[in-house]
N, C-alpha and C positions, 0 to 999 in steps of 0.2 A: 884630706881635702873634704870629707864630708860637714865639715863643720861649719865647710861655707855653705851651709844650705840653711843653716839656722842663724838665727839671728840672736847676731854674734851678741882713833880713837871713840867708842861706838855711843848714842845716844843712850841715855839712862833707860838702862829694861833691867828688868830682876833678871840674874846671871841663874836662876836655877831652871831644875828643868823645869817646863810648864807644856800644856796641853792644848791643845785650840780647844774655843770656846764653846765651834758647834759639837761639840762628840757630846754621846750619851756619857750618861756618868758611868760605866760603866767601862767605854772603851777609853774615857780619859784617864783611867785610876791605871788601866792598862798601858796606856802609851807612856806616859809620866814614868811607871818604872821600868819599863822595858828598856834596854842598851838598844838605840835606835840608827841602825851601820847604815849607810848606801854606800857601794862597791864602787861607784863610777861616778864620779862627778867632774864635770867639764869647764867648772871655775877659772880652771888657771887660763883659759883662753881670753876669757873678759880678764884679770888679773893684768894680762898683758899688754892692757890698751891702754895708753894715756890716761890718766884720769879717774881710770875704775879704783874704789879703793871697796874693798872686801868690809869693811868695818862698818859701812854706811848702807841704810837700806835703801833698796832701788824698787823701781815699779817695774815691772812683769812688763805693762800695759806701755809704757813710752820706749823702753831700751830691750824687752826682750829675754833682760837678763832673769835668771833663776836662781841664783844660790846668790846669799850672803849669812854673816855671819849675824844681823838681825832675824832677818829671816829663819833661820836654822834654830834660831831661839823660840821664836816662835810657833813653829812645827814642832818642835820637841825634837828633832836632829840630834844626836851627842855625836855625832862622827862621819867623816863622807871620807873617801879615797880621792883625793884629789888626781887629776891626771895629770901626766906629763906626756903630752900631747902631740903628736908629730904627723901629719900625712905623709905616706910615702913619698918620697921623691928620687933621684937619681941614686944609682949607687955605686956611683965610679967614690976613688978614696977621699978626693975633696969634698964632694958631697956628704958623705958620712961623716968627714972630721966636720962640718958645719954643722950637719944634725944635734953633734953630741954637742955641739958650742948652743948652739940653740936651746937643749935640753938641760943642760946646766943651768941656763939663763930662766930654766920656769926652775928649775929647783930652787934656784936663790929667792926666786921672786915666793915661794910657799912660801921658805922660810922666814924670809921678811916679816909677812902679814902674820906670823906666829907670832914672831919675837914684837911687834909692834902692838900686837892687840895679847898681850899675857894673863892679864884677865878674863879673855875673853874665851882664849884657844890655848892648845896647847898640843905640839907634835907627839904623835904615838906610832910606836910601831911593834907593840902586844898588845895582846887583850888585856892585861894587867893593866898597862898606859889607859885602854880605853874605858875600864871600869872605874879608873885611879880618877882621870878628869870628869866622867859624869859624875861622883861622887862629890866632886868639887864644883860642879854648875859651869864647867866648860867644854868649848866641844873640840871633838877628838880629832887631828891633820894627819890621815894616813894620807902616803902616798904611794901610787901606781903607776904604771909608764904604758902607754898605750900606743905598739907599734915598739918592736924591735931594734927599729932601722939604727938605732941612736949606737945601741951598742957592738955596730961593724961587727970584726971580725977577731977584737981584741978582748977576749974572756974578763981580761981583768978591768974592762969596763962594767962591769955586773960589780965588783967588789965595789968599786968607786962609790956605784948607785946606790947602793947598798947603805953603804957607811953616811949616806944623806938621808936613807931613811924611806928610801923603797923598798917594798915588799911585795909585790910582784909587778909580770913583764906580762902583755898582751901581744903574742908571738909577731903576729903580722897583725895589718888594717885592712883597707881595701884592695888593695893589690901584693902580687907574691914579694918577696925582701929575700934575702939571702938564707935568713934562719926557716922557712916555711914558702907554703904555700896558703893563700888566700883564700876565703870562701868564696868571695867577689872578685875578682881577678878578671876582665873582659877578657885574656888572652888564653884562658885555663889553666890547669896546672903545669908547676915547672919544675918541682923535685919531685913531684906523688906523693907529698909529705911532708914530712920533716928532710931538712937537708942534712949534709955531715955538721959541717957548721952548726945547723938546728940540735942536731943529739948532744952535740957539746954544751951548748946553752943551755939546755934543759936539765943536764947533770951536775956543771955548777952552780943554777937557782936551786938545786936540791940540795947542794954541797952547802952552799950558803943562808941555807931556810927562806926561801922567796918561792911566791907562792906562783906558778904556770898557771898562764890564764889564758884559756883558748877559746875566747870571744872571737868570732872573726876570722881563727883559721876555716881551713878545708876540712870534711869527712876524715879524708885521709892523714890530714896530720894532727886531729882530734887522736883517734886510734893508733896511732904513732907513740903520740906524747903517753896514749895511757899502757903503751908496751914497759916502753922506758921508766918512766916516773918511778921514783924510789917513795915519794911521799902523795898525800892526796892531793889533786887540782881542780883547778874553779872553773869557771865561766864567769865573768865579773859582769856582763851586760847583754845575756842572752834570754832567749824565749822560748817558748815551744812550737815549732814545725808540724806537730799536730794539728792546731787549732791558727797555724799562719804561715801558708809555706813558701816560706823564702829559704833561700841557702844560710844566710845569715843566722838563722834559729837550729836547737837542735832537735835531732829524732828522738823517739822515744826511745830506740836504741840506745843513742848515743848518754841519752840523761839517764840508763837503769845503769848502762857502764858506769858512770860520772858517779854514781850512787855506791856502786859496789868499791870504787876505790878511795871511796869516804869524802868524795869532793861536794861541791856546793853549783848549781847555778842560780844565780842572781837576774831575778825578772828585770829584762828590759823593757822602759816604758815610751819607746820611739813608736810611732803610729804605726808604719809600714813594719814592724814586728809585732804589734800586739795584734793586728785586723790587715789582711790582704787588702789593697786598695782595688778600686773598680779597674776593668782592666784598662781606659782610656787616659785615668790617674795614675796608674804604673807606666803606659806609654808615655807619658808627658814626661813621669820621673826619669824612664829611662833617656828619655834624648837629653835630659838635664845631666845627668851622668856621665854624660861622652862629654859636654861641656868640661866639667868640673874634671875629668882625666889631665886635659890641657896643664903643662907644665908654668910656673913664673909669670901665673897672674898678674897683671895690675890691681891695684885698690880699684879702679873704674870697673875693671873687668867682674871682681869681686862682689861687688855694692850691685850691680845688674845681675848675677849668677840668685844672690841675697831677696832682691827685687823681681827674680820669676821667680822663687820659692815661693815667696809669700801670695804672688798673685795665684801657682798653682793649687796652691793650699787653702786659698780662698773660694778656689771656683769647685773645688771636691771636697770642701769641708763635712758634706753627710758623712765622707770615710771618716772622720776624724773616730777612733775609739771610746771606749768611756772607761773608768776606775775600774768600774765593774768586770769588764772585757778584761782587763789587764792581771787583776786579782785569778781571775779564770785561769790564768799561766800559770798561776803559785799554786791553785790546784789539782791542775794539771800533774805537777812533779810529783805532787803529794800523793796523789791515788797511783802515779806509778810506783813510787818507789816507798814515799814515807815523809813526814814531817821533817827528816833531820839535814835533808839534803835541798834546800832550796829558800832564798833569800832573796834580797832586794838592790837591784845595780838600776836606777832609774835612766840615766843617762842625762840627766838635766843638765842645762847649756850645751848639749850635744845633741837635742833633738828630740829629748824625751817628754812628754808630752798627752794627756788624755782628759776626756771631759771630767772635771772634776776635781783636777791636778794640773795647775798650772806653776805652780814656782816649788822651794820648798819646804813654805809655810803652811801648807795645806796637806802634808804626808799622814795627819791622822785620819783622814780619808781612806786610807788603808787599810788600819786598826777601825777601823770603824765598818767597816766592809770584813772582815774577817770574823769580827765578833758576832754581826747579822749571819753571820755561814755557820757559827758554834764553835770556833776555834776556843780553846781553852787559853786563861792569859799565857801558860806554860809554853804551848805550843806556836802561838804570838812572840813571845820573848826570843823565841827560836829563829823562827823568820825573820823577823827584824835586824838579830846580829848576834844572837846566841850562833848557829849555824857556823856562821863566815869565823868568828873568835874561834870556835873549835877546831876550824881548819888550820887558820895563822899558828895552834898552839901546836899541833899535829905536826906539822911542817918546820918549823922551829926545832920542835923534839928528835926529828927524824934526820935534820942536817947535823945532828950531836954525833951521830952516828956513822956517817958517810966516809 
């Protein structure tokens, strides 16, 4: 349900990569070759409305939306995780067999937009795919499932998902699911972790090479997952709790673990994770939250939920974060642990957002921010999607094995 808080064949461009115009020459030469991954992209949500076609550029400024596949050209993008997207809802059995009907229906609809634009895009699910299509000027359709709920209690729904060309599961969303427990959950924890159910899950994404992405869970089943896990795991759209503490972000604990078992976290760039809000901007959010729990919305109910965001967002815009702010997360991981472990989940269409980064045709903002800090292109290359590729290869490798 958080995603209702944001608001919700291709014209002639040269198909290779290219660079925004504002960067120094320096950090353009860098971006241009760098493999450029976002872990988290929330496309498939607009994908799913009447009307939206992915092939065609949109404005930021009228619809809200962030990703296309012009756009993506124009940022230098070669690749994003699309999501497959689900807020909790009930989890009696018909509810869950509707989920997965649900979930199917944004898989088809990825696929679609690949096989329609083959020029343009092209589905990957290795790093070899993702190197294969940048090298050919198209950008890369992984796909990630965010939120468990889809895959019940029937194991061999992970293989299904799989064989469509998922490569990893973000255990729970806002609230706890069967496989876990939630960060955010108003009700608190309900297994202290991982359930039994959860430990199964977790062993066939390893049996399978799909990568555990613990965006979103709890403490507890963070430290869970990393008992178990046979291979390394991510965080696809988190931040650091140091410098923004919310539950939702992790500790430094949590990110040296994350480090030590060779995983990744990918900066989230959702405001209320990059910069605490003031506290009368968190009250407002919070009463906005007990809204959005309410089950079986209306589109009316929706469009007014849609319509206090924007107005709250308006009235506390000084919180709004900057690039700058955001970039501070990616060094954050860096000084605790090291360059190898920390990457880029922005959450565009999902809420991600900072001055300076509004859609994402403007991600060399980043490269351009890291080059002012001294990063070496090597180290650049890394962050961007070197990092997240060496995990997928890792994990891949390790389910040979299981």
């Amino acid at each position: 349900m958080k995603k209702l808080l944001l608001f919700l064949s291709l014209p002639v461009l040269s198909l290779a990569q290219t660079a925004p115009d504002a960067l120094s020459p320096k950090a353009a030469r860098i971006h241009a070759k760098a493999l450029t991954i976002d872990t988290h992209a929330d496309v498939p949500i607009n994908m799913m409305k009447p009307g939206f076609d992915i092939a065609l550029e949109h404005d930021y400024e009228k619809d809200r939306s962030q990703i296309d596949f012009p756009r993506m050209i124009k940022g230098g993008m070669d690749g994003m995780f699309f999501a497959v997207y689900l807020g909790q809802g009930k989890r009696s059995d018909e509810a869950t067999l509707e989920a997965k009907q649900k979930a199917l229906a944004i898989f088809d609809k990825i696929h679609e937009a690949v096989k329609r634009n083959p020029n343009v895009a092209g589905l990957a699910t290795t790093s070899k795919d993702a190197y294969r299509l940048q090298k050919e000027g198209k950008r890369a359709v992984f796909i990630g499932m965010e939120n468990g709920w889809p895959i019940g209690k029937d194991l061999s729904n992970l293989k299904q998902y799989y064989d469509l060309g998922l490569r990893y599961v973000t255990l729970s969303h806002s609230s706890n699911n069967d496989i876990c427990d939630s960060s955010t959950d108003g009700d608190g924890p309900e297994h202290n972790g991982l359930s039994k159910l959860g430990e199964e899950v977790v062993k066939e994404m390893n049996r399978l090479g799909m990568m555990v992405d613990i965006s979103h869970v709890s403490d507890s089943t963070f430290y869970d997952v990393i008992k178990l896990t046979k291979a390394p795991v991510i965080a696809s759209h988190s931040s650091c709790r140091a410098l923004c503490d919310v539950p939702r972000n992790m500790t430094d604990d949590m990110i040296k673990v994350l480090a030590k078992n060779g995983g990744v976290i990918q900066i989230n760039f959702v405001p209320g994770f990059v910069k605490k809000p003031s506290q009368p901007h968190e009250m407002s959010l919070k009463a906005l939250r007990l809204k959005i729990r309410q089950t079986d919305l209306s589109d009316e109910d929706k469009k007014a939920l849609r319509d206090e965001m924007k107005a709250i967002n308006e009235k506390y815009k000084s919180d709004m974060p900057t690039l700058s702010e955001a970039v501070d997360h990616i060094e954050h991981v860096i000084r605790l642990t090291s360059v190898d472990h920390v990457g880029i989940g922005m959450d565009l269409d999902g809420g991600g957002e900072v001055i300076g980064l509004k859609d994402v045709s403007q991600i060399g903002g980043i490269t351009e921010e890291l080059v002012k800090r001294g990063y070496s292109a090597k180290d650049i290359e890394k962050i961007w999607g070197g990092n997240i590729m060496r995990v997928l290869d890792v994990v891949e490798k390790a389910a040979g094995t299981l």
